[in-house]
C-alpha positions as CSV (number, residue, x, y, z in Angstrom):
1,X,0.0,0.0,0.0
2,X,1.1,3.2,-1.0
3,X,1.0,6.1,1.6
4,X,-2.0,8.7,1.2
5,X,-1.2,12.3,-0.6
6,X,-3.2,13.4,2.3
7,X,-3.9,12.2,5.8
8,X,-3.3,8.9,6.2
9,X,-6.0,6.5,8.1
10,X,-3.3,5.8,10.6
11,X,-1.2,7.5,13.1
12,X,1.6,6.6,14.9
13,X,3.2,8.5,18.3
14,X,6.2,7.9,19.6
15,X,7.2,9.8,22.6
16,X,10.9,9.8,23.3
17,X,13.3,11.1,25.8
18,X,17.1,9.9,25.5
19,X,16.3,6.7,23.9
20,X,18.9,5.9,21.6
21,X,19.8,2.2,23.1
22,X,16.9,1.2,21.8
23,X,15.6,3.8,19.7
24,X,17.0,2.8,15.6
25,X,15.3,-1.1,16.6
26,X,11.9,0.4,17.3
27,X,12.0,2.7,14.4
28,X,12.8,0.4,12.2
29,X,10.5,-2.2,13.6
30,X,7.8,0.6,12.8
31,X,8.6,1.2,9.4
32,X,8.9,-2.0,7.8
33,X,4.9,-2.4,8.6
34,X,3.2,-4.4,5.6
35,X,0.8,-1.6,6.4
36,X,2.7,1.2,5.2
37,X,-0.2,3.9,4.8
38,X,0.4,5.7,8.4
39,X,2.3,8.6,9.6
40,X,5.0,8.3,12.6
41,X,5.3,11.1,15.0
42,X,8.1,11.2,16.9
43,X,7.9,13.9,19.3
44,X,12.0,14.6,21.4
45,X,11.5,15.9,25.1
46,X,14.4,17.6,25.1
47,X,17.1,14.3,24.9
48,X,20.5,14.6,26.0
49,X,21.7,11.7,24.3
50,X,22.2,10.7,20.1
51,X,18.1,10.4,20.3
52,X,18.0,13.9,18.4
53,X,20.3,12.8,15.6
54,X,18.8,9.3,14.7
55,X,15.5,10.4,14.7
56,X,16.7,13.2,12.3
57,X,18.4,10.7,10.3
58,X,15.2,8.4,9.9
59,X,13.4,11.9,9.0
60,X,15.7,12.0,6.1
61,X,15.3,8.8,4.4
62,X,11.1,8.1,4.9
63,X,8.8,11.0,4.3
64,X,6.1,9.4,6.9
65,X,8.4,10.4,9.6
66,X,7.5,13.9,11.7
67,X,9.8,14.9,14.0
68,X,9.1,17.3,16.7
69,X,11.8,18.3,19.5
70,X,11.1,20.3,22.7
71,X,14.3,22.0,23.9
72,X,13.0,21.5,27.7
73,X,11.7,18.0,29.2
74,X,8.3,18.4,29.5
75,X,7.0,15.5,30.9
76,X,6.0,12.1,29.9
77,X,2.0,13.1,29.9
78,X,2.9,15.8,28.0
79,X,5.1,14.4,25.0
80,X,2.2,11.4,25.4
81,X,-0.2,13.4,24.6
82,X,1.5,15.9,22.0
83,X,1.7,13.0,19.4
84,X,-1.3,12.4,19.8
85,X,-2.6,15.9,19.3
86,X,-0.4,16.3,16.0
87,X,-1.3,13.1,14.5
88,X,-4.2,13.4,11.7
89,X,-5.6,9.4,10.9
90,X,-8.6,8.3,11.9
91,X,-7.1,5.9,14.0
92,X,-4.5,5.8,16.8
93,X,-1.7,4.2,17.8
94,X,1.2,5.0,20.6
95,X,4.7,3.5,20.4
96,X,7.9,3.3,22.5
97,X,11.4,4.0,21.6
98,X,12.1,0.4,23.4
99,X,9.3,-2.4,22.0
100,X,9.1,-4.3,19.1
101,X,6.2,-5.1,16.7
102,X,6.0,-7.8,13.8
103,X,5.5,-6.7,10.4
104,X,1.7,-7.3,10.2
105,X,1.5,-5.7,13.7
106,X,-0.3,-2.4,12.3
107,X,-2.1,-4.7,9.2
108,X,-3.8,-7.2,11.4
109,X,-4.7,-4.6,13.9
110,X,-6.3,-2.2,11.2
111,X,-8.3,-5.2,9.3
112,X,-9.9,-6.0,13.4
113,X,-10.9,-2.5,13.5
114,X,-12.1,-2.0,9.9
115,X,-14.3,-5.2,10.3
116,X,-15.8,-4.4,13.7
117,X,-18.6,-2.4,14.5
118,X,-17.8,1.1,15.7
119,X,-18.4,0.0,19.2
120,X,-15.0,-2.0,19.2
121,X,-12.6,1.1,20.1
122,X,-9.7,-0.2,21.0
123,X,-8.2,-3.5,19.1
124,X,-4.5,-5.0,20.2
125,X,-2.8,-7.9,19.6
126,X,-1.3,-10.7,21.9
127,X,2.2,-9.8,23.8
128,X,5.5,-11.5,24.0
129,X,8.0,-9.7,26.8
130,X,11.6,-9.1,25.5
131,X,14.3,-7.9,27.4
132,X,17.2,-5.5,27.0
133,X,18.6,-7.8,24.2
134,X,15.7,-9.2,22.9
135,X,15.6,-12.7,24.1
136,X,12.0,-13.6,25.1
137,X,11.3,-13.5,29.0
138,X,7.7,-14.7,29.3
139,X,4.4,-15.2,26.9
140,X,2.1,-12.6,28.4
141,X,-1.5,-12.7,29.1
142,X,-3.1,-9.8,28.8
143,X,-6.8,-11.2,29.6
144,X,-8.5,-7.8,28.3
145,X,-10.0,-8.6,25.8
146,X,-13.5,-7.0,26.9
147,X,-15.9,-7.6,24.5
148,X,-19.3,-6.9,26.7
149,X,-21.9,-4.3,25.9
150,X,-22.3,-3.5,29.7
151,X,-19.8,-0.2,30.7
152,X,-19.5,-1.5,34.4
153,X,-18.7,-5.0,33.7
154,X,-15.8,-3.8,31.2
155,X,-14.0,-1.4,33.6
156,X,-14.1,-4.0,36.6
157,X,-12.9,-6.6,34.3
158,X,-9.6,-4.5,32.9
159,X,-8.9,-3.1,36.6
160,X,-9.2,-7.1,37.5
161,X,-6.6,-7.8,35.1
162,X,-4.3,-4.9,34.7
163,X,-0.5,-5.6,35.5
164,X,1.5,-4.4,32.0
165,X,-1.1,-1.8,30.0
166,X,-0.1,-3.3,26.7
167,X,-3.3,-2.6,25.1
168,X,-2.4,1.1,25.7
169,X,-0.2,0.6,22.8
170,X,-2.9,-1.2,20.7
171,X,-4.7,0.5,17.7
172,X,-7.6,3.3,18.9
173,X,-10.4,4.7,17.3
174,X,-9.6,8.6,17.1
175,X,-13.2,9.8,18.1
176,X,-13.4,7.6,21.0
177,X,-9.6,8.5,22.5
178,X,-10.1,12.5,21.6
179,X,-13.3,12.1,24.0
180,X,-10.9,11.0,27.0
181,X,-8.7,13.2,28.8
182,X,-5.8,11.6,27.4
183,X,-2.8,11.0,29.7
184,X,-2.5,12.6,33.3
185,X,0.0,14.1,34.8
186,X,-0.4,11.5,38.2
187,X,1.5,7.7,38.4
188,X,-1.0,5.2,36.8
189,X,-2.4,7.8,35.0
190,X,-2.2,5.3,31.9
191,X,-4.4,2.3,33.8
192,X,-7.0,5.6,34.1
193,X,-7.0,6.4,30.1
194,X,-7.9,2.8,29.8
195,X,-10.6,2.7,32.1
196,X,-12.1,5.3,30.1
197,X,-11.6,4.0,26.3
198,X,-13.1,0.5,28.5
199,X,-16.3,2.8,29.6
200,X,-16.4,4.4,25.8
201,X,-16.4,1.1,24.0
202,X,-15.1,-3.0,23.9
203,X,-11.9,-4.1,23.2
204,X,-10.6,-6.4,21.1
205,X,-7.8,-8.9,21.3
206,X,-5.9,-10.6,18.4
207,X,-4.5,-13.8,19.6
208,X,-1.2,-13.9,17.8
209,X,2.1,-12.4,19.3
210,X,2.6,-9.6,17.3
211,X,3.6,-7.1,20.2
212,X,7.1,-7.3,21.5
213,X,7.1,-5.5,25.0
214,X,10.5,-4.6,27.0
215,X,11.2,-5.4,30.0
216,X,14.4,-3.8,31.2
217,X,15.8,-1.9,34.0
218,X,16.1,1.8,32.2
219,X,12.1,1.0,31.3
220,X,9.8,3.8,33.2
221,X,8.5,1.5,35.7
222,X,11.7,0.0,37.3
223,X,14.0,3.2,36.7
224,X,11.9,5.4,39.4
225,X,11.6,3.3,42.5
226,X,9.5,5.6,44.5
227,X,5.7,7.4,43.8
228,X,7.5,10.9,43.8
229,X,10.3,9.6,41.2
230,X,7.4,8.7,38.8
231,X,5.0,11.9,39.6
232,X,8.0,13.4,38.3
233,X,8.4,11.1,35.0
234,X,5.1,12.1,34.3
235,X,5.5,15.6,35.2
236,X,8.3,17.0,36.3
237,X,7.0,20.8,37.5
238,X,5.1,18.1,40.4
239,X,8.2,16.2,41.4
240,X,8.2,17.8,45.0
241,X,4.7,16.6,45.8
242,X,3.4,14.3,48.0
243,X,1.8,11.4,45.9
244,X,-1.2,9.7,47.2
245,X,-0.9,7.2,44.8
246,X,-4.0,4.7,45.2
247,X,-6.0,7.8,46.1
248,X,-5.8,9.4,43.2
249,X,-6.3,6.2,41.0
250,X,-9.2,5.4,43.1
251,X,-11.1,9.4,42.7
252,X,-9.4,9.2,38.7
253,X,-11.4,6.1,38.7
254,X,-14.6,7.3,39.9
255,X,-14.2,10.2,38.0
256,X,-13.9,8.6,34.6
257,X,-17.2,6.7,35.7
258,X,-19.3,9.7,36.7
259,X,-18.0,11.4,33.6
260,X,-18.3,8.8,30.4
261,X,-20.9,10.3,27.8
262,X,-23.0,7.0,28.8
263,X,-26.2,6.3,30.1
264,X,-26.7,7.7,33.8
265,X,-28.0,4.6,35.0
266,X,-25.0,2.9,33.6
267,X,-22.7,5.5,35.3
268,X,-24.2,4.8,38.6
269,X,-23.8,0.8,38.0
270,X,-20.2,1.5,37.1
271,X,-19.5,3.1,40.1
272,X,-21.4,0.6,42.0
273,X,-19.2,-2.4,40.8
274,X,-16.2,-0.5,40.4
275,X,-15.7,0.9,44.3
276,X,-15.7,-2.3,46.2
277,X,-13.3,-3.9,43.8
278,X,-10.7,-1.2,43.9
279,X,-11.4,-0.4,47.6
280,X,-10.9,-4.4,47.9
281,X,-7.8,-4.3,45.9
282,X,-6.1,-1.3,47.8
283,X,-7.7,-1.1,51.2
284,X,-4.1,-1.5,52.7
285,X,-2.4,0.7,50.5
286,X,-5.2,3.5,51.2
287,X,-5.2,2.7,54.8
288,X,-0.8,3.6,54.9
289,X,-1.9,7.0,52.6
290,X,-4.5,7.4,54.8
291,X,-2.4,7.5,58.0
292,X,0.5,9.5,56.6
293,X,-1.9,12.2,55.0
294,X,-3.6,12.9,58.5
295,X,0.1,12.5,60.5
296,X,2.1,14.7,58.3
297,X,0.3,17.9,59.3
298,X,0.2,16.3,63.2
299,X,3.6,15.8,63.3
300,X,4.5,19.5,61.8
301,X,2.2,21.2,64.6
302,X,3.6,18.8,67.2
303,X,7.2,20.3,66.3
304,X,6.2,23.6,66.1
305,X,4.5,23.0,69.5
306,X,8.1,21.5,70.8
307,X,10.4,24.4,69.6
308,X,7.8,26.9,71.2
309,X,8.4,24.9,74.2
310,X,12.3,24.8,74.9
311,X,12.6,28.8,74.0
């Protein structure tokens, strides 16, 4: 297929900052596609490293590459969502600098969604975890494949069986992901954007391993080993915050329920299943946040009490 003199159907975002272990694999994973009619967006958060001069390089030699480059780190959120809001297809699709995909990763995925009724929003395809030099670790299960006309019953099920949020890296309808609020600027921010696309629609799952995800110890989720070290990934003007981390999943949660253009009666039973599962899953972690939210202030007027004291 040849690629569109216009917009093409498809749209591809890579967000990037200083990937270049990883970064010429990915790309060229991406753009020997047997599914060549798509545009690739790579948007530069300001990279220290040789990211900036590959990506120019690939820029050179393949017209569907756009590259954008932000002098200043902005965030991940940020460069997340700023692919997304210069891409033009119809559909979706976020990459990073580190994974893999077969060459009939972006065919297979746009035949699902060409083939499926408009309620299928998302579609992704079965993942096989790779690490830093590409041996495969483990056969993955995603188990979200979520094909049930009920709203509630779809968000319970993909917070049941959320660990990696592959399908967040799956093909996506463009209406249904522009009604979203794309990626927040909190940890887990991505498990939220995929509760809403699971209240907005079904998703689809192809079976065959076409999705090669790393696992290695540079990847987001293992380089930042505490909840402030990822509020800053994701944004790093909030890096000297307090996180509250299953706090805000749980109100982002509720709030993604209370807010999908749905049915009021099926927000309410959303809400209804979705609060006792995630108040089951993180009663203890809420319980610890809970405790050091009320002690914090308790301690500081305590001290303040103290000093007063031995003047």
């Amino acid at each position: 297929m040849r690629p569109s003199a216009g917009a093409p159907p498809v749209s591809v975002g890579l967000p990037v900052f200083d990937g270049e272990r990883y970064l010429a694999l990915a790309l060229d994973s991406l753009l020997s596609q047997t599914f060549t009619d798509f545009e690739l967006i790579i948007s530069d958060n300001g990279s220290r490293d040789g990211t900036e001069e590959i990506c120019r390089a690939y820029a050179r030699h393949d017209e569907r590459v756009r590259y954008h480059r932000c002098v200043d780190n902005q965030g991940a959120a940020w460069n997340f969502n700023r692919v997304f809001h210069l891409s033009r297809g119809r559909y979706f699709r976020w990459a990073a600098y580190d994974d893999l995909c077969a060459p009939t990763h972006l065919e297979r995925l746009v035949e699902a969604l060409e083939e499926r009724p408009p309620s299928v929003v998302l579609c992704y395809t079965a993942c096989r975890l790779i690490d830093e030099t590409g041996a495969v670790v483990e056969d993955y299960e995603d188990r979200l494949d979520l094909r049930d006309r009920r709203p509630g019953l779809r968000l319970v099920r993909l917070i049941q069986n959320l660990r990696y949020a592959n399908p967040a890296y799956g093909l996506i309808r463009r209406d249904a992901l522009s009604r979203t609020r794309l990626l927040g600027s909190y940890p887990s921010a991505d498990l939220v954007l995929l509760g809403e696309l699971a209240l907005l629609g079904e998703f689809y799952e192809i079976p065959e391993r076409l999705f090669f995800r790393r696992v290695h110890p540079q990847m987001s989720t293992r380089a930042h080993a505490t909840a402030r070290e990822v509020l800053a990934w994701f944004d790093p003007s909030q890096g000297r915050g307090r996180p509250t981390v299953a706090w805000r999943l749980l109100l982002e949660y509720s709030r993604a329920a209370w807010r999908a253009p749905i049915p009021w009666p099926e927000r309410v039973e959303a809400l209804g299943r979705l609060l006792p599962v995630q108040l089951r899953a993180s009663h203890r972690q809420l319980l610890r946040e809970a405790i050091t939210i009320v002690s914090a202030p308790l301690g500081y007027a305590l001290a303040r009490l103290s000093a007063r004291a031995t003047r």
